[in-house]
C-alpha positions in Angstrom: -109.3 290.0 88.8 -107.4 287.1 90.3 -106.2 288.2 94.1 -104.8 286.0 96.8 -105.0 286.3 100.9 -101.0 287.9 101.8 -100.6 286.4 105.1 -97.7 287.9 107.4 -97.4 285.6 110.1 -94.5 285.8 112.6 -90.8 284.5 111.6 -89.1 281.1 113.6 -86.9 278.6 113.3 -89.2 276.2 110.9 -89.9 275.9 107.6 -93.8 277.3 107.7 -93.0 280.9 107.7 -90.7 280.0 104.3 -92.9 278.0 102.6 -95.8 280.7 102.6 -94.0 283.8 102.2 -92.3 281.8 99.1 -95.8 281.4 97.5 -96.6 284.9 97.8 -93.2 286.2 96.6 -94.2 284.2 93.4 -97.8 285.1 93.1 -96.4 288.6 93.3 -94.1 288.7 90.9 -96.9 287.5 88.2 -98.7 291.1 87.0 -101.9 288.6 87.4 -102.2 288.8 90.9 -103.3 291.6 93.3 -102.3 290.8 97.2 -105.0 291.4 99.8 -103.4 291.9 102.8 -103.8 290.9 106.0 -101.6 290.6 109.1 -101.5 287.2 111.4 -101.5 286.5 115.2 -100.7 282.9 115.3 -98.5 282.4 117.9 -99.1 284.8 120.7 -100.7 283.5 124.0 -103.4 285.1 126.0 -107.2 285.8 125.2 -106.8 289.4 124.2 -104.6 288.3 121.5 -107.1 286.0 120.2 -109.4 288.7 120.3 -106.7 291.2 118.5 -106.5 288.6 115.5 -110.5 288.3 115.0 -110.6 291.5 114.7 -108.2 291.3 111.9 -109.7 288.6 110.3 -113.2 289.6 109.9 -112.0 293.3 108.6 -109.8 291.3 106.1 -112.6 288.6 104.9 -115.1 291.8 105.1 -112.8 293.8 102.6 -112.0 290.9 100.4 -116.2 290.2 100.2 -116.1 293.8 98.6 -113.8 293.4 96.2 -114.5 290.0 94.8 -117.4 289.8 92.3 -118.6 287.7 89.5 -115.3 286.1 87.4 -113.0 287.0 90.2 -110.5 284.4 91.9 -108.8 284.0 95.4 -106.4 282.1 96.1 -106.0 281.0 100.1 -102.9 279.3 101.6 -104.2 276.1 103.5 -104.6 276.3 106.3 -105.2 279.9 107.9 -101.8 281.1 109.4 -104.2 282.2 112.2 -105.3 280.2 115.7 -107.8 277.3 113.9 -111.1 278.6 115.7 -110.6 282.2 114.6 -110.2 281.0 111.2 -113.6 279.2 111.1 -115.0 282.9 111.1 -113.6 282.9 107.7 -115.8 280.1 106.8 -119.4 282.7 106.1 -117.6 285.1 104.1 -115.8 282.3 101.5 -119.7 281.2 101.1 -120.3 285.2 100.6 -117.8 285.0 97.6 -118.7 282.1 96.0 -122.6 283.2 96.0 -121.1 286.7 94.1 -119.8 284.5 91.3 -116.2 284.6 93.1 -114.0 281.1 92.7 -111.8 280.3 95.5 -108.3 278.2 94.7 -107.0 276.8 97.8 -103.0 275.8 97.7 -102.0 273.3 100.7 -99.4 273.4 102.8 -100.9 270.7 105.7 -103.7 268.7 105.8 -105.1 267.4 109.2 -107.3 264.9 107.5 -104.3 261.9 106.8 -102.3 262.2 110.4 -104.3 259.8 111.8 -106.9 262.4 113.7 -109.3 260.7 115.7 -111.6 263.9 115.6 -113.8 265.0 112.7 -111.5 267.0 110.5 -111.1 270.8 110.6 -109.9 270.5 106.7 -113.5 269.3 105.1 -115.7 272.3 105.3 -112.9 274.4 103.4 -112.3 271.6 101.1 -115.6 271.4 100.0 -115.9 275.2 99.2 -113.0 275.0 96.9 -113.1 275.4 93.2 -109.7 274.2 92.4 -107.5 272.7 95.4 -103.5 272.6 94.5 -102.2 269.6 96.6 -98.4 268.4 96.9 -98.3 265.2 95.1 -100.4 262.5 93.3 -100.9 260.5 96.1 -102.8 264.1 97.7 -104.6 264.4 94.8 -105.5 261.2 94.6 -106.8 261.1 98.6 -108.6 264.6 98.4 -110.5 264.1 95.3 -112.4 261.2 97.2 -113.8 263.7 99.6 -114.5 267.0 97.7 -115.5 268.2 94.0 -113.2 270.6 93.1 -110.4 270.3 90.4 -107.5 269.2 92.3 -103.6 270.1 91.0 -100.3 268.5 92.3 -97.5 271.3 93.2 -94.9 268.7 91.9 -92.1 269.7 95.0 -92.3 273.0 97.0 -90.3 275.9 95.6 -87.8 277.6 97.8 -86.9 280.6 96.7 -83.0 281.7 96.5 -80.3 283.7 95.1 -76.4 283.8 95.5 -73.8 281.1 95.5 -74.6 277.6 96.8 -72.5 276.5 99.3 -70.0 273.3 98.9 -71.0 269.9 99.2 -68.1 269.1 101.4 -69.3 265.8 103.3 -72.1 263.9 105.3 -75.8 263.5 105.4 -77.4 267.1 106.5 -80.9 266.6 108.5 -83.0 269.8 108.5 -85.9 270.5 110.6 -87.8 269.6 114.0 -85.4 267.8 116.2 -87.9 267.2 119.0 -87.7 263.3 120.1 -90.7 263.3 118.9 -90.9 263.8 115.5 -86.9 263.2 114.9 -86.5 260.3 117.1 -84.4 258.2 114.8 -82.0 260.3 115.3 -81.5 259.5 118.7 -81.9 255.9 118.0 -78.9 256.5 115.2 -76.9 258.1 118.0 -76.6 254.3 119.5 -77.1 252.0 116.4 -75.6 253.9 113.5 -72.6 256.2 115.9 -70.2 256.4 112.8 -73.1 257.9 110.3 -71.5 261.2 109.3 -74.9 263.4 110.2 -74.8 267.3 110.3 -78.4 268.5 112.4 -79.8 271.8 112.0 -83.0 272.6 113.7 -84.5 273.6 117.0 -85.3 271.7 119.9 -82.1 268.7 119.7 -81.5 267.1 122.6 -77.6 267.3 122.9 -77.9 264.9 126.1 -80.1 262.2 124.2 -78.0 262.4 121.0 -74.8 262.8 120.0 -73.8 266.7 120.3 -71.1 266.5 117.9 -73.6 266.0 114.9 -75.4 268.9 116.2 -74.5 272.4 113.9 -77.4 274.7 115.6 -80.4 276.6 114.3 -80.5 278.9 111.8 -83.4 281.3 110.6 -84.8 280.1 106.8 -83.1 282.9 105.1 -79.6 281.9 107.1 -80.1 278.0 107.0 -78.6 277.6 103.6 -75.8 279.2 104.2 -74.5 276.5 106.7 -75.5 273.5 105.0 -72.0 271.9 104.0 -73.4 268.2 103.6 -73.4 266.0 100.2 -76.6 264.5 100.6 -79.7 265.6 102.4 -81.8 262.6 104.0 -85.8 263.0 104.3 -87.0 260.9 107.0 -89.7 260.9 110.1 -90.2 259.1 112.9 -88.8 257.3 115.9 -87.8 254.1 113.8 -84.1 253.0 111.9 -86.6 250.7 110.4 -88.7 252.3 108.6 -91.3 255.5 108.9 -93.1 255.3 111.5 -95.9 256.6 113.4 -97.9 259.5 112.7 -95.1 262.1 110.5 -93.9 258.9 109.5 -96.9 258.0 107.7 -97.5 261.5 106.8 -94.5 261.2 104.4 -96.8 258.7 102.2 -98.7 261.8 101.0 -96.9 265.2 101.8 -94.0 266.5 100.5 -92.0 268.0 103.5 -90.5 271.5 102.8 -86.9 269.9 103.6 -87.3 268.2 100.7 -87.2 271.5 98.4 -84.4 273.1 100.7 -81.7 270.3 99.7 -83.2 270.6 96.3 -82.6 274.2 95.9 -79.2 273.8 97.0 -78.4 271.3 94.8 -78.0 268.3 97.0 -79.3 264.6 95.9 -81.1 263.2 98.3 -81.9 259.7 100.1 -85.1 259.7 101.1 -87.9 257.1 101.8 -88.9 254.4 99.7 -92.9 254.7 100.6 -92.8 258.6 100.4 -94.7 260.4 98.2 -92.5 262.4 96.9 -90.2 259.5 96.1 -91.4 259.0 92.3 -90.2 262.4 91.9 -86.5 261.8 93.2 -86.4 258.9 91.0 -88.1 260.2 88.0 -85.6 263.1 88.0 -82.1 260.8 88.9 -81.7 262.9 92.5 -81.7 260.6 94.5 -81.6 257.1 96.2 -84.6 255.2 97.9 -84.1 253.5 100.8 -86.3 251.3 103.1 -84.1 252.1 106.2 -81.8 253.9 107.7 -79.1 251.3 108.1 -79.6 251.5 104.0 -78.5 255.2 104.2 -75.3 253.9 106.0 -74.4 251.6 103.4 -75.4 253.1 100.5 -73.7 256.3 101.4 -70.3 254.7 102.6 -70.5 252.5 99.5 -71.3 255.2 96.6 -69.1 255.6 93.9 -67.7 258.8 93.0 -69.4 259.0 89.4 -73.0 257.5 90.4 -72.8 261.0 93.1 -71.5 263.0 90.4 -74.5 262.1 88.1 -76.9 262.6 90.5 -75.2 266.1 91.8 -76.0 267.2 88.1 -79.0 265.9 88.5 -79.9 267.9 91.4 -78.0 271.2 90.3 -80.5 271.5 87.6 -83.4 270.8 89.3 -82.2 273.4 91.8 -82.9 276.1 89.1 -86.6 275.5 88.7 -87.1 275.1 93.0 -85.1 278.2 93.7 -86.9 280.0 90.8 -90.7 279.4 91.6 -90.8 277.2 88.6 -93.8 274.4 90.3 -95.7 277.0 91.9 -95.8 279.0 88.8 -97.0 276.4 87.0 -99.5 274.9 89.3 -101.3 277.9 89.7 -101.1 278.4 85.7 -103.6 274.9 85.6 -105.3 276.4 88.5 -106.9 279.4 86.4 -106.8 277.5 83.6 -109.3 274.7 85.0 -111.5 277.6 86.0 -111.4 279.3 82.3 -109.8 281.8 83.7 -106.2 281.3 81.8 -104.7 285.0 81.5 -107.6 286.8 82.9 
């Protein structure tokens, strides 16, 4: 039996909650996988509700011991949507598992190993229980299989799951996401360099005093965001540079694959996006795109396009919109997951 940890964690204005609850939509739609579920405390304050979600935890991990023997399979989204010291109770009963003849699969969705932690990382001792470990990219595969033995799998891109009608691609550069100064802080910086690039913002915490408040179109639950996105291109960027990516989510874009990504994907949007990113073979590779170096490049190259290069690449996107929106990489990267355990079709 092949089952997989159904985490319910609590619904906000990122792209977290989306990205996991996508996975399990998929894994529950194949007749291969049976749900074990569990429900998650992960953002309430306050000792007793610490003490709530251990409680939860070790009666999930103590059922899933039970019911996963010799040939079995779980599959664990990385990390725990739990507080991180709670989830190191669920450290014992993976070992339990694997000493039954149970294989564990982890998929990731973050990795505190490659943001510049000066701390041992949290990640290892779950990395190294792994059988199979599905990553986001090459360059992920390429760093974890230095530090653990397990099979490791690229995604590809991030599904995001979707029906219904895509909206128009009427004009400007939509930015989705974390608008804090501190993860978004080119944008403020664009505000005074770059106050004629036609941005649309959507995301919590802008600073409509630091920034210009007209490029600001508010925050939008995952399910809702979509709706609202009018732009013609969607830009993928981190840090507080024009430059270039910089600092720590800057450099994180050299080996994740941010869920933004797949959102302008699945509706169909090209993308500029930058050049050092991981995921910038991909735009290339499948004609959705330009890579830039900087954000002055954006400017230009946006204000400079011709009408049939953005047609081409609209196409471009359009179809590659089917496969995100239809759980096409995820289906497929947990396909060579069961297959590199011999497990294909079990």
């Amino acid at each position: 039996m092949n089952y997989f940890l159904n985490e319910f964690a609590s619904q906000g204005y990122n792209a977290a909650t989306k990205a996991r609850q996508d996975i399990a939509d998929v894994l529950l739609s194949e007749e291969l996988w049976t749900p074990i579920a569990t429900e998650r405390r992960c953002d309430e304050p306050g000792l007793a509700a610490k003490l709530g979600a251990l409680r939860v935890n070790l009666k999930t991990w103590t059922e899933a011991v039970k019911l996963i023997g010799e040939g079995d399979c779980l599959l664990i989204q990385f990390p725990l949507a739990i507080y991180p010291k709670v989830a190191l109770t669920s450290l014992p009963f993976i070992s339990a598992i694997k000493s039954h003849g149970g294989k564990i699969v982890l998929l990731v969705h973050d990795l505190d190993n490659f943001r510049g932690e000066e701390l041992p990382s949290s990640d290892d001792p779950y990395l190294k229980k792994a059988d199979v470990i599905i990553v986001h990219n090459k360059r992920m595969e390429d760093l974890v299989s230095k530090v653990c033995n397990a099979k490791v799998i690229p995604l590809g891109v991030f599904d995001y799951l979707a029906d219904g009608e895509l909206p128009p691609a009427v004009s400007g550069i939509d930015i989705a996401g974390n608008l804090s100064p501190i993860k978004a802080g080119y944008v403020y910086r664009a505000s005074k360099d770059l106050p004629d690039l036609p941005l649309n913002l959507y995301g919590a915490n802008y600073d409509g005093r630091a920034g210009r408040a007209e490029w600001y179109r508010g925050k939008f639950l995952p399910q809702e965001l979509s709706r609202h996105m009018t732009g013609k291109f969607g830009l993928v960027w981190d840090g507080d540079s024009l430059d270039t990516c910089s600092g720590d989510y800057g450099e994180y874009l050299r080996i994740n694959s941010p869920h933004k990504l797949s959102l302008y994907l699945s509706l169909g949007k090209p993308v500029f996006i930058w050049s050092q990113a991981a995921e910038a073979p991909l735009v290339t590779e499948n004609g959705v795109g330009v890579l830039v170096d900087s954000i002055f490049e954006v400017d230009e190259a946006y204000r400079s396009m011709s009408e049939d290069a953005y047609q081409l690449m609209r196409a471009n996107a359009l179809a590659l919109a089917e496969k995100v929106r239809g759980g096409w990489f995820t289906k497929g990267a947990v396909a060579a997951a069961l297959k590199a355990l011999g497990m294909e079709g079990a």
